[in-house]
C-alpha positions in Angstrom: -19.0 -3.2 4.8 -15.9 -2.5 2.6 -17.2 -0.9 -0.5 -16.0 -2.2 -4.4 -13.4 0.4 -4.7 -11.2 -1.3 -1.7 -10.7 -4.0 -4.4 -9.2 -1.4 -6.6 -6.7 0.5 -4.2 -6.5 3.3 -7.0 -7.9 6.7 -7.4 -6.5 9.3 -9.8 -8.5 12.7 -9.2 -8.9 14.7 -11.6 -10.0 18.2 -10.8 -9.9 22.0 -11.9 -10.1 24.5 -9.3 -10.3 28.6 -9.8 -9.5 29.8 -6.9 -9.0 27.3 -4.3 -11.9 25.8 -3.1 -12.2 22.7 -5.3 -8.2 22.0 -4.8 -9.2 22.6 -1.0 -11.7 19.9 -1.3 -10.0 17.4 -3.6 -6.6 17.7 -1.5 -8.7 16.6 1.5 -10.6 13.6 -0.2 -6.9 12.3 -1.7 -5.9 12.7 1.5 -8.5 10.7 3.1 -7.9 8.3 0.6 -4.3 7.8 1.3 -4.8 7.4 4.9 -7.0 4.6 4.5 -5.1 2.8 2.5 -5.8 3.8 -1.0 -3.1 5.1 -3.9 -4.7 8.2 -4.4 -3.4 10.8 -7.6 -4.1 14.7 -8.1 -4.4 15.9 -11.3 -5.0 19.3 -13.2 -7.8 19.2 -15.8 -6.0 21.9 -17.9 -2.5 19.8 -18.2 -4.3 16.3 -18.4 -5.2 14.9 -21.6 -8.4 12.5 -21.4 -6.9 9.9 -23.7 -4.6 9.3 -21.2 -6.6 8.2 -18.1 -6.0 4.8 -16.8 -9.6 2.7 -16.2 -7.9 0.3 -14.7 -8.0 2.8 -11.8 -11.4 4.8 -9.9 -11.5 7.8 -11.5 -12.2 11.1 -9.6 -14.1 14.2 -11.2 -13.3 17.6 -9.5 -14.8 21.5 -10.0 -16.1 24.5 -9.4 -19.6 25.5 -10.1 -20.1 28.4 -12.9 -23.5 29.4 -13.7 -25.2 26.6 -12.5 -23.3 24.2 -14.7 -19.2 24.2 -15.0 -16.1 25.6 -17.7 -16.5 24.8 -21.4 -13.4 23.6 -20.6 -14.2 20.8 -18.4 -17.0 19.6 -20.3 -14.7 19.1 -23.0 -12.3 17.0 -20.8 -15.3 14.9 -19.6 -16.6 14.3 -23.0 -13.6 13.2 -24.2 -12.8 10.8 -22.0 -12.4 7.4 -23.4 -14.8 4.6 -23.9 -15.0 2.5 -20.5 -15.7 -1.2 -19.5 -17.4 -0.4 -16.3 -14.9 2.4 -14.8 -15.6 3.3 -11.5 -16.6 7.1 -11.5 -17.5 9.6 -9.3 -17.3 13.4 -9.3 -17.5 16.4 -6.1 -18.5 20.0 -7.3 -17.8 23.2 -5.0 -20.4 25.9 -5.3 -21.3 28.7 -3.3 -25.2 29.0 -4.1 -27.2 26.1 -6.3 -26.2 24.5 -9.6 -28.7 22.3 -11.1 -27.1 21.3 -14.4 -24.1 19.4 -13.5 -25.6 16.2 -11.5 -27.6 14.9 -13.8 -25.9 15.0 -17.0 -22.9 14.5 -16.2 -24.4 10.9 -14.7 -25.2 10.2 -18.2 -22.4 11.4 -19.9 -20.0 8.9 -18.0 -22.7 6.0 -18.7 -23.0 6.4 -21.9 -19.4 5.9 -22.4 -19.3 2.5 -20.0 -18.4 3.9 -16.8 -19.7 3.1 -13.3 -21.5 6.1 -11.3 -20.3 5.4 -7.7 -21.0 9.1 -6.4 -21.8 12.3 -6.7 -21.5 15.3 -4.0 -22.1 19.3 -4.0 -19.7 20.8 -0.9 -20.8 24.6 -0.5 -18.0 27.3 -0.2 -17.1 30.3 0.2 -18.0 32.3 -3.0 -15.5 34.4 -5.6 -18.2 36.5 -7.5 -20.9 39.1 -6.9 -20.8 39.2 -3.1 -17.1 38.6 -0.8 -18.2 37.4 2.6 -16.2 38.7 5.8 -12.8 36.7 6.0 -14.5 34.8 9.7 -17.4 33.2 7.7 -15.5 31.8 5.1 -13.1 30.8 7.0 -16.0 28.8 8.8 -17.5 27.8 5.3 -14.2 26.2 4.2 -14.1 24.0 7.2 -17.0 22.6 7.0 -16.7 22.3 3.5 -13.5 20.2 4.6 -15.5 18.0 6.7 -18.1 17.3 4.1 -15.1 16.3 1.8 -13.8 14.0 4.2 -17.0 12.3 4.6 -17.5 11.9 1.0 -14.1 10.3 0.4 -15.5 7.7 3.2 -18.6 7.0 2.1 -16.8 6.1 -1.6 -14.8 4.0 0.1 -17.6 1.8 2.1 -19.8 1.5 -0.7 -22.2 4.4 0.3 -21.9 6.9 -1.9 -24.7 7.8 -4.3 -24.8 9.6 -7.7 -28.8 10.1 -8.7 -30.6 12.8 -11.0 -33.1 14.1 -11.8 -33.7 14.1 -15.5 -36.0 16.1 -16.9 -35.2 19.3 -14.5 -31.1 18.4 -14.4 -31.1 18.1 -18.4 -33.2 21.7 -18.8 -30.8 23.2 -16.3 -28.6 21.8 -18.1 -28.9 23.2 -21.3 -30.1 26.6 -20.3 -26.5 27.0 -18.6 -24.4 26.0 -21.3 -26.3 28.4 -23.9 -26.3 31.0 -21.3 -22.6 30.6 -20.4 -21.5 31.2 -24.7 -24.0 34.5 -24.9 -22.9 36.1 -21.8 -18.9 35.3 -22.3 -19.3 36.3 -25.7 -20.8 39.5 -24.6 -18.6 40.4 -21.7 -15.4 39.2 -23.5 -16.5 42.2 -25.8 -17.3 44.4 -23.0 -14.9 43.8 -20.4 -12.5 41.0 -20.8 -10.2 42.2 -24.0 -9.1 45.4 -21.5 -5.6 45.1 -20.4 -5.0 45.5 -16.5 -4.7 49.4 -14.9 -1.1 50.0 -16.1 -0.3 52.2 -13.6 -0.9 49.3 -11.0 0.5 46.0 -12.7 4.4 45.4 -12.4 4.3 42.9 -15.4 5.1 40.1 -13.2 3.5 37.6 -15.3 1.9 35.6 -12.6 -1.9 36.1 -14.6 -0.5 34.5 -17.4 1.2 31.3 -15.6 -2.6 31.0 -13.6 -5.0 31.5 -16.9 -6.5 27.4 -17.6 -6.5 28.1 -21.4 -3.8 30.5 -21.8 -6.3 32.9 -22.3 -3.6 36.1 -21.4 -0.1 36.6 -23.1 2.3 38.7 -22.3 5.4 40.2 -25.0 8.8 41.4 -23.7 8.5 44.1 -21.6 5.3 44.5 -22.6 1.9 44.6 -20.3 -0.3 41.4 -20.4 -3.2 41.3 -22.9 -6.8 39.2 -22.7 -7.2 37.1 -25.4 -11.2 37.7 -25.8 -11.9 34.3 -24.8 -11.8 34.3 -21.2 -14.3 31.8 -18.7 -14.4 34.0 -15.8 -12.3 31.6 -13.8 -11.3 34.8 -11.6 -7.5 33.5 -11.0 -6.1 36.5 -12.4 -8.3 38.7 -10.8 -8.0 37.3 -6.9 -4.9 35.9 -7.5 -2.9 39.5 -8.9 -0.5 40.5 -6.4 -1.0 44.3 -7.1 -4.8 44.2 -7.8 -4.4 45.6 -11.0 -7.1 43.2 -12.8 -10.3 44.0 -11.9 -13.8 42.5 -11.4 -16.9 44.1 -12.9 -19.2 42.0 -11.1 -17.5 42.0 -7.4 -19.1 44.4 -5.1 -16.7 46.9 -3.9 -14.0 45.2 -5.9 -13.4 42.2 -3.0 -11.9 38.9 -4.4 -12.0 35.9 -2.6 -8.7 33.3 -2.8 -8.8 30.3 -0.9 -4.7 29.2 -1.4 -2.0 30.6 -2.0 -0.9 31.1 -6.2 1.7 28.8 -6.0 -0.7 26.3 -4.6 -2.8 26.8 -7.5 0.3 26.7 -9.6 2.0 23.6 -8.2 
């Protein structure tokens, strides 16, 4: 049975994305939309202001998983989103291991400010930190990460979607995350993140600075690039430097995982 949001016809997605897999996923759902009919819009957290979201529309929540919550960043977005009048809402996270504090709360953020809940899905992927996986099994993750998108995007548009929570686990995890994720950027902004890249390997292309979400990394005349201190640990200029010469502490043997191309990411 058609679900409520074939009365609509419109879906604006909005969605962040470090290094690929959440555009992967989002590009697949609007895509899924489209070919069944439905007016379906892609758009970047980090050049989107909240105020301007149309609730005359379904609105689409997309991104990654960091720390078993999401950016500082996003939240921001999501809590600023404007008061609703039963706004359709639903949201898809990419994650390569558990989350725990995203579900949840994020459920009651968007109720709290009038909107609808219609769904809620967590699509695993390849991960970008700690351990790279050989290039076969994430090519393998990716499509069946597709074909979990494409699903979703079907069951929002028959009705069947579902966006539950758990509270009193979701809201700890919840919590925990977010006070985690200040203490330990604060601490490795001091350790790690102010460096500049290895000079003797970066051409001063610019590229980091054109990928960083909060324009995090500047870049004077002729000079090399330079970290702000406030970095989220996106990883964009780390997988996506063409000469490799921003590095990861964390990655084991220095892999980085990308799943598009920059200018994707850029586009």
């Amino acid at each position: 049975m058609p679900g409520e949001l074939t009365k609509n016809k419109n879906i604006d997605l909005y969605y962040f994305s470090g290094t690929g897999n959440t555009l992967l996923v989002t590009k697949k759902m609007v895509e899924t939309f489209k070919d069944n009919g439905i007016n379906a819009n892609l758009f970047k957290i980090e050049d989107s202001n909240p105020e301007d979201v149309n609730l005359e529309h379904t609105i689409g929540l997309g991104f990654p998983v960091a720390e078993l919550s999401t950016y500082d960043f996003v939240w921001k977005f999501i809590k600023a989103l404007p008061e609703s009048n039963g706004t359709n809402i639903f949201m898809v996270d990419t994650l390569g291991g558990v989350s725990g504090g995203i579900v949840g709360p994020l459920r009651e953020i968007v109720k709290k400010k009038g909107y609808n809940p219609i769904g809620a899905k967590e699509i695993i992927m390849p991960p970008n930190i700690f351990y790279i996986q050989e290039e076969d099994i994430n090519k393998k993750k990716v499509e069946e990460g597709l074909i979990e998108a494409e699903k979703y995007a079907l069951s929002i548009i028959d009705g069947e979607s579902k966006w539950g929570r758990v509270p009193i686990l979701s809201d700890i995890i919840y919590y925990t995350s977010i006070v985690g994720l200040k203490i330990t950027h604060s601490d490795l902004n001091q350790k790690y993140f102010h460096l500049a890249p290895d000079q003797e390997k970066c051409n001063k292309c610019g590229q980091c600075v054109k990928l960083c979400p909060i324009d995090n990394i500047t870049m004077e005349e002729g000079e090399f690039p330079a970290n702000l201190k406030e970095c989220v640990y996106c990883l964009r200029c780390t997988s996506f430097c063409p000469k490799r010469a921003i590095s990861s502490p964390f990655n084991y043997k220095g892999k980085t995982y990308r799943a598009v191309k920059a200018r994707e990411i850029l586009g």
